[in-house]
C-alpha positions in Angstrom: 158.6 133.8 17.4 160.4 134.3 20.8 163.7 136.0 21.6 166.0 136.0 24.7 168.5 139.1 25.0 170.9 139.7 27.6 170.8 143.4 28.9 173.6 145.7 30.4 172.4 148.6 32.8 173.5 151.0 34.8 170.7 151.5 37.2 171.8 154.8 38.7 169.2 157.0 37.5 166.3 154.2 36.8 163.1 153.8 40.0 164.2 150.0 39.6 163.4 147.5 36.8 159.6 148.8 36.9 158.2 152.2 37.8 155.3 154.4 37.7 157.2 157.1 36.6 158.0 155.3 32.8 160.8 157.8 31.5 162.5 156.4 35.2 161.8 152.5 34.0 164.0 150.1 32.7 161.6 148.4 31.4 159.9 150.8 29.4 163.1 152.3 27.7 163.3 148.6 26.9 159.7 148.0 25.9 159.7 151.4 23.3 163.1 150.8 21.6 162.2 147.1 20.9 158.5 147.9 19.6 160.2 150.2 17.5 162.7 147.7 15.5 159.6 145.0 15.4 157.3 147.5 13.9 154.5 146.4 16.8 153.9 147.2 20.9 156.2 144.8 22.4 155.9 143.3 26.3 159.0 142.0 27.4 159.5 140.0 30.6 162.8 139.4 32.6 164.8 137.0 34.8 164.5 139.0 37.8 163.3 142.9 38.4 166.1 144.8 40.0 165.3 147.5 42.7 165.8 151.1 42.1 169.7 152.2 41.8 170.9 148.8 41.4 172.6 147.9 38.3 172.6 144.7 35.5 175.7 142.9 34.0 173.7 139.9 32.2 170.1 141.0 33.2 168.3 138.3 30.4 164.5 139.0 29.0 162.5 137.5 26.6 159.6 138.8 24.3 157.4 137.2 20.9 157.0 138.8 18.4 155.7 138.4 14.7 158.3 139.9 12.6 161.5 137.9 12.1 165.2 140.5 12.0 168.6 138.9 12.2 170.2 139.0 15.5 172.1 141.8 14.3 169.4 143.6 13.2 168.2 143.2 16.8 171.1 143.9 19.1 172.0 146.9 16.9 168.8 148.3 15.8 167.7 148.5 19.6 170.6 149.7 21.3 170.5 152.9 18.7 166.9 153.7 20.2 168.0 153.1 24.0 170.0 155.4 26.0 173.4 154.9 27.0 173.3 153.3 30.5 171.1 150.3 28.3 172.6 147.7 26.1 171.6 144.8 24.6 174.6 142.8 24.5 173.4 139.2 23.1 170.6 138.0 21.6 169.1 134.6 20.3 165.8 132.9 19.2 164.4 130.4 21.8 162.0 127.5 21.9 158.1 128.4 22.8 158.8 126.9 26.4 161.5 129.4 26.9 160.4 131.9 30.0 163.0 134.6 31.1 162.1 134.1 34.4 160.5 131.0 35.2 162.8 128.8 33.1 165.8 130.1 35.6 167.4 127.4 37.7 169.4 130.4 39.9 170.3 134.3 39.8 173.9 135.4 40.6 174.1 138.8 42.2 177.3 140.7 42.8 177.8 143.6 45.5 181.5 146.0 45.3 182.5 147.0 48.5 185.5 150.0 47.8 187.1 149.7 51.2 189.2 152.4 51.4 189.8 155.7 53.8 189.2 157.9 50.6 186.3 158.1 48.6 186.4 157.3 45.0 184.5 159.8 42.9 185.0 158.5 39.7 183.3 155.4 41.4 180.5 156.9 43.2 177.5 155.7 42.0 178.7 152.0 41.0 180.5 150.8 44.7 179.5 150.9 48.4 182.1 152.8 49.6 183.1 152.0 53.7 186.0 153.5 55.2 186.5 151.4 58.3 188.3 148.3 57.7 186.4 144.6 56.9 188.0 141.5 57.9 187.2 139.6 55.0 187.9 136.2 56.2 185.3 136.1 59.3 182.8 137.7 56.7 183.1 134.3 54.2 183.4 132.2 56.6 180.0 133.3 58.6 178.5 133.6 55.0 179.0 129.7 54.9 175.8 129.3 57.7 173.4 130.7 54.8 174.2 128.1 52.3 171.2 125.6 51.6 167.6 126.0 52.0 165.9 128.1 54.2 163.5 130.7 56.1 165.1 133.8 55.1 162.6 136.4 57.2 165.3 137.9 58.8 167.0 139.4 55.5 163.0 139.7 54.1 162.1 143.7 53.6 158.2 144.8 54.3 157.1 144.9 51.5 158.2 141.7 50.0 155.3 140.1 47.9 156.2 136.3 47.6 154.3 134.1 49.4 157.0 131.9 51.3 160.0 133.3 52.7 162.0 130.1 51.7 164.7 130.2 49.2 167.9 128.4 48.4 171.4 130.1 48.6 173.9 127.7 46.9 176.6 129.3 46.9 178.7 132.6 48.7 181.8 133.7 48.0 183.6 136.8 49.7 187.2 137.8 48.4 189.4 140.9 48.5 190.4 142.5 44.9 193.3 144.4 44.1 193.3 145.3 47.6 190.7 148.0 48.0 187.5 146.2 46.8 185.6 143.6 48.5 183.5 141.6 46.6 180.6 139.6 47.8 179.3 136.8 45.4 176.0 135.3 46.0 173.9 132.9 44.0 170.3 131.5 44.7 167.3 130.2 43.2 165.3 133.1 43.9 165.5 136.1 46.1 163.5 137.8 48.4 163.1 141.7 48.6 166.0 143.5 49.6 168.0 140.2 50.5 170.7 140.6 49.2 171.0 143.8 51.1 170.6 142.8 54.1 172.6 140.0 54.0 175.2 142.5 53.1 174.5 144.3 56.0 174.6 141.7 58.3 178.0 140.4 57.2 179.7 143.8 57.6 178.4 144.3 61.1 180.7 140.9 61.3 183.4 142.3 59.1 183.7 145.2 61.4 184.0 142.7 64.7 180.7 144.2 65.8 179.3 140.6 66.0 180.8 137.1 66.2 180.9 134.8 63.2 177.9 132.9 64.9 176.0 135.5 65.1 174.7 134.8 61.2 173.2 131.7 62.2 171.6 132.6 65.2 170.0 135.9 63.0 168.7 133.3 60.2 167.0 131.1 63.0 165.4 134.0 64.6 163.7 134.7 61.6 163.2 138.8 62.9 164.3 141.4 60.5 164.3 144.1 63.2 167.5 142.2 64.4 169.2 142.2 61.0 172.2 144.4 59.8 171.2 147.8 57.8 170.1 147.8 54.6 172.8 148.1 52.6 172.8 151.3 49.4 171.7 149.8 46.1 174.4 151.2 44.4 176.8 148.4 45.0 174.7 145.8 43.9 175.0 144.0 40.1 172.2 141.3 38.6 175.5 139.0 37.0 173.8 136.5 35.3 171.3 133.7 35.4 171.4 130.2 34.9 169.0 128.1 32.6 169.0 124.4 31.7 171.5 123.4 29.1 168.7 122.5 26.6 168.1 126.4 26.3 171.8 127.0 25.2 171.8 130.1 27.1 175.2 131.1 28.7 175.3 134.4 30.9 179.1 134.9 31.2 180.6 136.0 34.9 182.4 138.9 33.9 184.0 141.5 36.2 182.9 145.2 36.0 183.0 148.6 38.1 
């Protein structure tokens, strides 16, 4: 049998979605609390593996097992043997062709800029926090270059280990909230290391009126990281959901969090 669960995390104190150091891995808090409730050594696999310090609102996995529980049994009896920052919040029994990540059409990632003069401390480890002011419209608009397919060396961080640097933004969306947050919206088929990030970057050198709105395109045709924006902190950064084909009936709801 095969499962999909959707997984909530706050990636604060985790090495990323994988690390050498296991009591520092997602994955392997996820890996011992679900072995437990299936009574066998479960290997999970996920929708996309998130870099250290960034966090997950509708991070989705799947594993087989040979033990049938109810879903209740499931979401329940493995959130009571992972630690707080981890929940499984859904959880349903897919078909055999079902793969976490290579049945997903597109990833949504969300990154909270707190724009504000003062810091937030309650908010510290879950927002980007930049005190000089962003103007938000010349960011979205610039943003608009990136949609469609292409040669994304210029956001690509060494390190990277796919083996083309061509991926497919569909869609960016930049908006102010409740006045002090910023929110950057980006969905794509796939990303590259540390994208994400660096498109970030990029678009608050714009924000700032450091570069023109042009500027984007002329940094996505160079294809040269050295002339990119800075890497952006992790800590801002949310996996929001990921899309599968309606056949799989599996709905990852866009929900706002801090």
């Amino acid at each position: 049998m095969k499962l999909a669960c959707g997984v909530e995390y706050d990636g604060s104190k985790y090495f990323g979605w994988e690390s050498h150091i296991k009591k520092f891995s997602i994955k392997n808090k996820l890996e011992y609390a679900i072995s437990k409730i299936a009574n066998e050594k479960i290997n999970i696999f996920c929708a996309g593996r998130t870099d250290s310090g960034v966090h997950a609102l509708n991070q989705v996995i799947h594993f087989e097992t040979k033990f049938f529980r109810n879903i209740h049994s499931w979401i329940f009896g493995v959130n009571s043997f992972l630690p707080k920052d981890i929940s499984i919040i859904w959880a349903k029994y897919v078909s055999e062709d079902f793969h976490a990540r290579y049945s997903a059409l597109s990833r949504s990632y969300r990154y909270i800029i707190y724009n504000n003069c003062i810091r937030s401390s309650i908010l510290r480890n879950r927002v980007n926090h930049i005190f000089f002011s962003l103007d938000v419209d010349k960011m979205n608009q610039s943003s608009k270059f990136l949609i469609g397919e292409n040669d994304f060396s210029s956001f690509r961080a060494s390190g990277c280990q796919s083996s083309t640097p061509w991926r497919e933004i569909k869609n960016i969306n930049i908006y102010k909230y409740k006045k002090k947050f910023i929110i950057i919206d980006i969905t794509a088929n796939s990303f590259l290391y540390h994208m994400v990030r660096n498109i970030v970057g990029s678009l608050i050198e714009i924000g700032r009126l450091k570069k023109k709105k042009s500027w984007l395109l002329d940094l996505l045709k160079s294809k040269d990281k050295s002339l990119c924006g800075p890497t952006v902190l992790s800590k801002g950064l949310y996996l929001l959901s990921v899309q599968y084909a309606k056949n799989f009936e599996i709905k990852c709801n866009k929900l706002f969090f801090l």
